[in-house]
C-alpha positions as CSV (number, residue, x, y, z in Angstrom):
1,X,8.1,-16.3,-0.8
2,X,9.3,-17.4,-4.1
3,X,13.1,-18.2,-5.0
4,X,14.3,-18.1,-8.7
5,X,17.9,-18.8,-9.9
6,X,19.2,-16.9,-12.6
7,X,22.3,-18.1,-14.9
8,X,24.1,-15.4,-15.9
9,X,25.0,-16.9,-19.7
10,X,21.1,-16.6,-19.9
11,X,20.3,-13.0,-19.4
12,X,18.4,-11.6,-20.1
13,X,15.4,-14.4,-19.7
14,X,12.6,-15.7,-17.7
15,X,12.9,-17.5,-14.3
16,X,11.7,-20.6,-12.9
17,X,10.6,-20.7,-9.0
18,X,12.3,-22.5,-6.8
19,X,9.5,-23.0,-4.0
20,X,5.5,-23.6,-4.5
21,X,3.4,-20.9,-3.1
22,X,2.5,-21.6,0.5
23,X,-1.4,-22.1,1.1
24,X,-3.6,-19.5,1.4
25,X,-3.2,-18.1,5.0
26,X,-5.9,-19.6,7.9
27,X,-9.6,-18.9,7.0
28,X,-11.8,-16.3,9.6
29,X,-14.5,-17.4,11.4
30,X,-18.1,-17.3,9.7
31,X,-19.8,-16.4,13.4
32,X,-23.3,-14.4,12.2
33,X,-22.9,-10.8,13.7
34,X,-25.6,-8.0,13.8
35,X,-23.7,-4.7,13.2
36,X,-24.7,-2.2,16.6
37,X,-25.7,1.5,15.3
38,X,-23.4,3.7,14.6
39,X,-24.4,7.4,16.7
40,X,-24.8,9.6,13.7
41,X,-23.3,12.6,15.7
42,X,-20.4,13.1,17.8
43,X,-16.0,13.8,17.7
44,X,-16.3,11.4,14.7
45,X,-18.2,13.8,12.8
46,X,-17.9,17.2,13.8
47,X,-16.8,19.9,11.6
48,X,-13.2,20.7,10.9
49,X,-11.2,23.9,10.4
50,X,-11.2,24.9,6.8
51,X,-7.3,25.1,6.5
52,X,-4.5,23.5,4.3
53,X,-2.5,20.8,6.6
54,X,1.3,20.0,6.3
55,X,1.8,16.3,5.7
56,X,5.7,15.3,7.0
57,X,7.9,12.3,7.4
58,X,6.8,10.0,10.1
59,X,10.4,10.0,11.5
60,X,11.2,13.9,11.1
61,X,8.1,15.3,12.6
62,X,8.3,17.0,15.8
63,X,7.7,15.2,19.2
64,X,4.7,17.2,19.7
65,X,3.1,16.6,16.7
66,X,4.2,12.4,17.5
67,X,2.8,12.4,20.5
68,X,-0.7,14.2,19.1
69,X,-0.6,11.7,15.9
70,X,-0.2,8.3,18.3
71,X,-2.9,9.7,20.8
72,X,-5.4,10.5,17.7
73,X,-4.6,7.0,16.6
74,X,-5.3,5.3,19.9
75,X,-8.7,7.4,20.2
76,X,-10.1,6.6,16.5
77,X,-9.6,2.6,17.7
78,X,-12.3,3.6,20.6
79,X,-15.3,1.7,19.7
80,X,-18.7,4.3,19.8
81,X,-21.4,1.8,19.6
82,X,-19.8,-1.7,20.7
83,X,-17.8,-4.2,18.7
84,X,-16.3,-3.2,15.4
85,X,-18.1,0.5,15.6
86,X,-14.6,2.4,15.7
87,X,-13.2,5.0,13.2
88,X,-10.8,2.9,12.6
89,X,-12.0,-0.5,11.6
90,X,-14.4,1.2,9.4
91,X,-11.8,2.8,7.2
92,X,-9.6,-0.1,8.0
93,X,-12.6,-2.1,6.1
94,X,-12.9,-0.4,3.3
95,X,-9.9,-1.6,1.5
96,X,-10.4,-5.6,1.5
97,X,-14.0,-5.9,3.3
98,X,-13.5,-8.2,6.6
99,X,-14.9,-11.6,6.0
100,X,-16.9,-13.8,7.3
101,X,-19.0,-10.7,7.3
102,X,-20.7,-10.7,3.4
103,X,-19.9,-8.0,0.9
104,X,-23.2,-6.6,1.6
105,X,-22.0,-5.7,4.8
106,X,-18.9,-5.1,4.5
107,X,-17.3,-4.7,0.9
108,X,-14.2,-4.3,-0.2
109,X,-13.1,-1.4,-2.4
110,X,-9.9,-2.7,-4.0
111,X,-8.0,-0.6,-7.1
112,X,-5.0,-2.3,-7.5
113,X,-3.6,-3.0,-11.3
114,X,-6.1,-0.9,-12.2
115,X,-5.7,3.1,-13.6
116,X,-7.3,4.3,-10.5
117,X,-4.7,2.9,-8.3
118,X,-2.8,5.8,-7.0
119,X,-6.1,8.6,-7.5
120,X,-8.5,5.9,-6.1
121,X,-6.0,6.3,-2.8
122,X,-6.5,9.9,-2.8
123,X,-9.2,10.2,-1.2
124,X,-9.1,7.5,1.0
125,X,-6.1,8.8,2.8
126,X,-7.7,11.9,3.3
127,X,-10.7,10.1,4.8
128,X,-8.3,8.6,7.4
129,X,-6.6,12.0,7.6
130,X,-9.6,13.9,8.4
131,X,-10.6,11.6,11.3
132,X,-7.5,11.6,12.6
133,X,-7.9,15.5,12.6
134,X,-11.5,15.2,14.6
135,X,-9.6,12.7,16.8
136,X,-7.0,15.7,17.5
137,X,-10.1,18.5,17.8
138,X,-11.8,15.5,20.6
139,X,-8.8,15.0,22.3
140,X,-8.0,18.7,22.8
141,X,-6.3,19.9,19.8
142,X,-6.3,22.6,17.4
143,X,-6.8,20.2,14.1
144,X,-4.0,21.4,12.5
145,X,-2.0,18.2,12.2
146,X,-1.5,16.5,8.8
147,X,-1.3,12.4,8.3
148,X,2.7,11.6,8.8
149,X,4.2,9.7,5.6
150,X,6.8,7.1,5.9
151,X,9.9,7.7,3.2
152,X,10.9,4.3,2.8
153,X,13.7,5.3,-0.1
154,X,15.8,6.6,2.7
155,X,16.1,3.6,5.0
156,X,17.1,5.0,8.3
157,X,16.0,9.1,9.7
158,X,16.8,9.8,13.1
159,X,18.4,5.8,13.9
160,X,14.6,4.9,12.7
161,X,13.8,2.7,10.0
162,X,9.8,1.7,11.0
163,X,9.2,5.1,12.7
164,X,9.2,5.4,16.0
165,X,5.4,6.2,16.2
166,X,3.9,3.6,14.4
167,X,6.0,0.9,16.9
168,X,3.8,2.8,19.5
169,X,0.8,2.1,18.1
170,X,1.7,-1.6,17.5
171,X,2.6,-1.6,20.7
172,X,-1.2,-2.3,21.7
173,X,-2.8,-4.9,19.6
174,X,-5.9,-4.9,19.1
175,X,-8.8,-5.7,22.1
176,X,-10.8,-8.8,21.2
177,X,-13.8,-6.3,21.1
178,X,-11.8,-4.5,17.9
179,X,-13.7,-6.9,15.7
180,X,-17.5,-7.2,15.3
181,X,-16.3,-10.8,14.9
182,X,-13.3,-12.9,16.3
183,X,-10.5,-13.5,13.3
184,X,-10.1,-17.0,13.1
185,X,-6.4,-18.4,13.9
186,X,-4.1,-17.3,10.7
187,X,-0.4,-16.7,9.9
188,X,-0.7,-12.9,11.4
189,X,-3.4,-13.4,13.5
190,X,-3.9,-9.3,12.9
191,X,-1.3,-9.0,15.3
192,X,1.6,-6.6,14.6
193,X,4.2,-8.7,16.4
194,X,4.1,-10.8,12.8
195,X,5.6,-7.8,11.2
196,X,9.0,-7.7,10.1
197,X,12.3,-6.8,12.3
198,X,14.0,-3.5,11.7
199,X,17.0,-5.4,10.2
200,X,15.0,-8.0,8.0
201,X,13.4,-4.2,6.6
202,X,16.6,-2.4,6.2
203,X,18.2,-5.5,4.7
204,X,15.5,-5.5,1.7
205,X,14.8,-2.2,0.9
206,X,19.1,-1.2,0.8
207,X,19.3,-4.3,-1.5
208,X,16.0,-4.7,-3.1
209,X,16.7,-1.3,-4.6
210,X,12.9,0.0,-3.6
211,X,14.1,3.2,-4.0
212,X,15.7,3.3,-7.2
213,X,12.5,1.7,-8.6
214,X,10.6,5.1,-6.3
215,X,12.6,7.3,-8.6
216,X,12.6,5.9,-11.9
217,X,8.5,5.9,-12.1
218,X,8.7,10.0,-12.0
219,X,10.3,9.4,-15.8
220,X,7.1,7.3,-17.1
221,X,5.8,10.5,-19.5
222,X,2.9,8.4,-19.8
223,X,0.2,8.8,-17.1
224,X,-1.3,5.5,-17.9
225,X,2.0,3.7,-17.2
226,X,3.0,5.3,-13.9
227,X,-0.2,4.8,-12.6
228,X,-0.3,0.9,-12.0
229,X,1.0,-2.4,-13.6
230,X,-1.8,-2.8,-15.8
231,X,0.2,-0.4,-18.5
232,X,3.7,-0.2,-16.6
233,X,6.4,-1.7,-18.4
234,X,10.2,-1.7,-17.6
235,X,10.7,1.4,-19.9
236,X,8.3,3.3,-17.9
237,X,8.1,1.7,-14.7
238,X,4.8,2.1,-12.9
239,X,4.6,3.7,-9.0
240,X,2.4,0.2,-7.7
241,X,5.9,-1.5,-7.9
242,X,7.8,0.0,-5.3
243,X,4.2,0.2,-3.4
244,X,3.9,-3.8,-3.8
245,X,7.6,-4.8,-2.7
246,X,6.6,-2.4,0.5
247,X,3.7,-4.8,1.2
248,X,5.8,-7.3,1.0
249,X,9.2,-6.5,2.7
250,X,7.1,-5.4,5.7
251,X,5.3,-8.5,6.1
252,X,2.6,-9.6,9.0
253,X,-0.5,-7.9,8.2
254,X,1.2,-5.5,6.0
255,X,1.6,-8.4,3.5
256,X,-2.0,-9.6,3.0
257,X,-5.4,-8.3,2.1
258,X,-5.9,-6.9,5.6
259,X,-2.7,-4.3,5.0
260,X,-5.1,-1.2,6.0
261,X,-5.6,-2.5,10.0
262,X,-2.0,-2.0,10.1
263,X,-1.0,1.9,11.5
264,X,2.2,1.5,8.8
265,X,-0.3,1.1,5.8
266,X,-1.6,4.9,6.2
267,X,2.1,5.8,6.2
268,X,3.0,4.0,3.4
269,X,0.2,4.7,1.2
270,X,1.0,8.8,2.2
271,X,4.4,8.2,0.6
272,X,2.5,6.6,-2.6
273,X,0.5,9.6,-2.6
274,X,3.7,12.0,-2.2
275,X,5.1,9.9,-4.9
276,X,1.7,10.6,-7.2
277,X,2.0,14.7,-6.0
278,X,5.6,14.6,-7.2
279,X,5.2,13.1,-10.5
280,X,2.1,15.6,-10.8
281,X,4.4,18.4,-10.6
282,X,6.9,16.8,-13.3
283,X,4.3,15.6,-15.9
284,X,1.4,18.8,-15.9
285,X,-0.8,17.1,-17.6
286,X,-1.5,14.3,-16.2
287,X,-5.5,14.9,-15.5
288,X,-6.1,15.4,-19.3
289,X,-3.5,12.5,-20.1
290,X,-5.8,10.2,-17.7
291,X,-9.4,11.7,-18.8
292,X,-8.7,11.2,-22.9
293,X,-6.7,7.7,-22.4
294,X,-9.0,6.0,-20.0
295,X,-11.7,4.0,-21.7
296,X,-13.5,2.9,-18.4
297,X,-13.8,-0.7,-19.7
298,X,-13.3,-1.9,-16.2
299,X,-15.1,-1.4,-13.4
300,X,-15.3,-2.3,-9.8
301,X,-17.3,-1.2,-6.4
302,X,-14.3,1.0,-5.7
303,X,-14.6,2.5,-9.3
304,X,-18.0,2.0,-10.7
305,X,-18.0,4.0,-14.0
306,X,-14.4,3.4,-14.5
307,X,-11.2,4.5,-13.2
308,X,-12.2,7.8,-14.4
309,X,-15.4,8.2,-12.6
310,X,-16.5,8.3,-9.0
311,X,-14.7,6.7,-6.3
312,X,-16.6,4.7,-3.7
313,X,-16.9,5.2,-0.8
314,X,-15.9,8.6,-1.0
315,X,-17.2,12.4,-0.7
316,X,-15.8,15.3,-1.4
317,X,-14.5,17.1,1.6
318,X,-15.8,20.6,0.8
319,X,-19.0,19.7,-1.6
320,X,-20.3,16.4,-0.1
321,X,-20.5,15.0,-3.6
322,X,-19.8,11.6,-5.1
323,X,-15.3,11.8,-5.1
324,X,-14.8,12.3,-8.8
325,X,-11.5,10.8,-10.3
326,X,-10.9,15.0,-11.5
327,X,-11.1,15.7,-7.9
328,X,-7.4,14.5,-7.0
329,X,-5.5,16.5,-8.7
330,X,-5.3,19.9,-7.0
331,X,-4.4,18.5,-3.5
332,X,-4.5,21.7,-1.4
333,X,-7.9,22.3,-3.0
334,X,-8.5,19.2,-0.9
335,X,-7.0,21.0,2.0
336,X,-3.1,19.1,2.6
337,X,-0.1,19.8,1.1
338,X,3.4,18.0,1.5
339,X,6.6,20.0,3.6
340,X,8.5,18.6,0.3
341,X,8.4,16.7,-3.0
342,X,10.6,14.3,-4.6
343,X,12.6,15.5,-7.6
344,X,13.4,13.3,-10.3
345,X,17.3,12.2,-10.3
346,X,18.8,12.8,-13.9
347,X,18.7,9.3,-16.4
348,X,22.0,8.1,-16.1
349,X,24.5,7.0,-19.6
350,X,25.0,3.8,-18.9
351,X,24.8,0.5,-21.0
352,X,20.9,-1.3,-21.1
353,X,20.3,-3.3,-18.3
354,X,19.2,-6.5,-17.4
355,X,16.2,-7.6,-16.1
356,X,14.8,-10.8,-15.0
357,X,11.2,-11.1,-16.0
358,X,8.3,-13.0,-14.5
359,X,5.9,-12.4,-18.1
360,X,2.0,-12.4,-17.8
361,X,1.7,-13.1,-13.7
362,X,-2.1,-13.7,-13.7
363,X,-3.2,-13.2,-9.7
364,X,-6.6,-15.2,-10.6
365,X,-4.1,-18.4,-10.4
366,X,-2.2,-17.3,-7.2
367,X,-3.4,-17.9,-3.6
368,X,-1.7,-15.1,-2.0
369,X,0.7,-11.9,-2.5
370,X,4.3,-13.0,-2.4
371,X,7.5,-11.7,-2.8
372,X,9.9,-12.6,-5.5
373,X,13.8,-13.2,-4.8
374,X,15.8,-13.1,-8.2
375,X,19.9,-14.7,-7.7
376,X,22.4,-15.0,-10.4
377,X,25.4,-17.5,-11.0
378,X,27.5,-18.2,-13.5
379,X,26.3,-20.8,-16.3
380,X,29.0,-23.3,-15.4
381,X,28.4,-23.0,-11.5
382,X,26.1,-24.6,-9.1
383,X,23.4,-22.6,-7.4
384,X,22.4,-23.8,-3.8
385,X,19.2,-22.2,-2.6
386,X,18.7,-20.2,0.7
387,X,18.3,-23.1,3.9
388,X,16.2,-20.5,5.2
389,X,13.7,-18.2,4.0
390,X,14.2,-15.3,6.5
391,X,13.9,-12.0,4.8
392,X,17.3,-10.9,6.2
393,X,19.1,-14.4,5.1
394,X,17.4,-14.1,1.5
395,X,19.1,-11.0,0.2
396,X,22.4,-12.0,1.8
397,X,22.7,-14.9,-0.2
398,X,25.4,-16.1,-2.3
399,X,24.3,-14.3,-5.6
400,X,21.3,-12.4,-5.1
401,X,20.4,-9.7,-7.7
402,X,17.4,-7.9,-6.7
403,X,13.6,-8.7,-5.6
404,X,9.8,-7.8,-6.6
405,X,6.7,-8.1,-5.6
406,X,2.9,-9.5,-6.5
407,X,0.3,-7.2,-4.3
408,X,-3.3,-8.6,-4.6
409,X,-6.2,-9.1,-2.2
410,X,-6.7,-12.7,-1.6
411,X,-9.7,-13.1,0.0
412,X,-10.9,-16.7,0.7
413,X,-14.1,-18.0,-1.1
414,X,-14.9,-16.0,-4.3
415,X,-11.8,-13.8,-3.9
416,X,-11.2,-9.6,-4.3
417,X,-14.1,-8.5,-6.9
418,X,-11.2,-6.0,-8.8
419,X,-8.9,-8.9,-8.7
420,X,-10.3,-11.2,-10.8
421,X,-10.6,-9.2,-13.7
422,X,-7.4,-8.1,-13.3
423,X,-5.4,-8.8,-16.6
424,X,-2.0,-10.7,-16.5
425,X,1.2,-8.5,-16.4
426,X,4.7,-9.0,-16.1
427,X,6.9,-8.1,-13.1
428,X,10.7,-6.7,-13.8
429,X,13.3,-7.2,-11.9
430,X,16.3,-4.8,-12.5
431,X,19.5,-7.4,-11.6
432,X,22.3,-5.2,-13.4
């Protein structure tokens, strides 16, 4: 966590932090492991009904449909060929690899700060989606079940704020035979006790104003600027900032490059992808925005010819081909639909407001994702810092404005391949 003071005679302006970054968290074990093979047929890869699915909010979906989501869950973490051969850690993989196991073997896919961020997430939330689905079809259902999203810009649904259905998922943590190797000792230890209390969540996201940030992006007329904080600015906000401070208000595993073993990650990255299928349905023409602005000048194993190109490691549901970056942007096409959209709230008249500004934050020079706590005073005052950097006690303190968020992948040793050529950008923080 990082603490900056603000004096008010100042604003708008930089900050300083308060804290140094803590170390990077505990290294895994570098154990050799040789991979078991995978059976090439069976629930994991049978065929699925060729229908449109309904994708709803984690805490408004009906008990039945609960209770056949957590059960699908539970079965996809079933190992089919010994250690680390489940459904689950295989997707769960693809997003930051797993080390000690080499790239080679287990590579990591990562899109963030890059064009590709929300598209590259497309398909990779279907991939979970579908499996889930053959889970469902294995355990005796129909199929017909669509991945729950979790709408963080309205705190509490039903007296929930995590839903109730991911807390009984993380209610088992994972066997030691999860893992084709142990993790190593760390500050999460991949166990989802680490996450976050309900309060300590409610607390940030009411007065980190997550959702404000949610709603503003669907104004960004650009594609290019809504789509990550390579090109988002505080004019046209981009949707990876309300995605980051998610990351980070969660905490535990939900905070770190090994997000996607956590069952909230597929939740949250649903509502990302609502948030992308609303803005879709504001700004038409996105697809060609994105196609004749994109010059594919970086690339990554997630996005070899460019953020508008294919996306590995996906195929297309219905073709088998390479996922193209033209593929995301017909959703039902790729057979799910949402039960409802966001809709932009109307710009308000109000006088400019003022933002505290972290300019050109360069990840390459970071050892880990961190959240950022932004307090103003007034210029003749004293400002005491927090005694206490509980997530709760943070955003009550004396003066406290508002909060962001730096998402990266920090592995250990040569780091996330996207990563380190991701350029420096600045990170606003709306403290009217």
């Amino acid at each position: 966590q990082v603490c900056a003071a603000v004096s008010a005679k100042a604003l708008p302006c930089s900050v300083t932090p308060h804290t140094q970054l803590p170390s990077i968290m505990g290294q895994l074990c570098s154990t050799p492991v040789v991979e078991p093979d995978v059976p090439l047929d069976g629930w994991h890869t049978a065929a699925l009904p060729d229908i449109v699915v309904v994708r709803k909010e984690a805490r408004e979906m009906p008990k039945a449909e609960q209770d056949r989501f957590v059960a699908a869950v539970m079965k996809m973490r079933e190992n089919l060929a010994g250690p680390g051969t489940s459904p689950y850690f295989k997707l769960a993989e693809i997003h930051g690899g797993f080390p000690p196991l080499p790239r080679s073997k287990s590579p990591e896919y990562c899109a963030h700060g890059q064009n590709a961020f929300p598209t590259w997430h497309r398909p990779y939330m279907l991939d979970f989606e579908r499996m889930m689905r053959r889970a469902d079809v294995a355990l005796g259902g129909d199929g017909n079940i669509g991945l729950p999203y979790w709408d963080w810009t309205r705190t509490t649904v039903n007296g929930q704020v995590l839903p109730d259905i991911a807390k009984r998922i993380m209610a088992t943590e994972f066997p030691s035979d999860f893992f084709p190797v142990q993790p190593a000792p760390s500050r999460h230890g991949f166990k989802f006790s680490a996450t976050n209390s309900d309060a300590q969540i409610a607390a940030q996201l009411d007065r980190g104003r997550v959702a404000k940030t949610a709603y503003d992006c669907l104004h960004s007329v650009n594609y290019m600027h809504f789509a990550s904080t390579n090109q988002g600015s505080n004019r046209n906000p981009t949707v990876e900032s309300p995605h980051n401070s998610i990351h980070g208000i969660v905490g535990g595993i939900m905070g770190t490059f090994q997000s996607s073993f956590h069952p909230l990650f597929w939740m949250h990255h649903n509502m990302v992808d609502r948030i992308l299928e609303s803005y879709l349905k504001v700004e038409t023409d996105s697809k060609e925005e994105f196609e004749a602005r994109e010059n594919n000048s970086a690339t990554s194993a997630g996005f070899p010819d460019g953020p508008w190109g294919r996306y590995e490691p996906f195929k297309h549901p219905k073709t088998g081909a390479p996922f193209m970056a033209k593929d995301c942007f017909k959703c039902e096409e790729l057979g799910f639909k949402y039960d409802k959209l966001m809709d932009p709230i109307p710009p308000e008249m109000r006088e400019p407001p003022y933002l505290a500004v972290f300019p050109q934050v360069d990840v390459k020079k970071l050892k880990k994702a961190c959240n950022l706590y932004v307090y103003v005073y007034p210029a003749s005052g004293t400002w005491t810092a927090p005694s206490a950097y509980d997530p709760e006690a943070l955003v009550s303190h004396a003066g406290f404005a508002g909060m962001g968020t730096i998402f990266f992948l920090a592995l250990p040793g040569s780091g996330c391949e996207n990563c380190a050529q991701r350029p420096p950008f600045d990170v606003f923080v709306d403290i009217t």
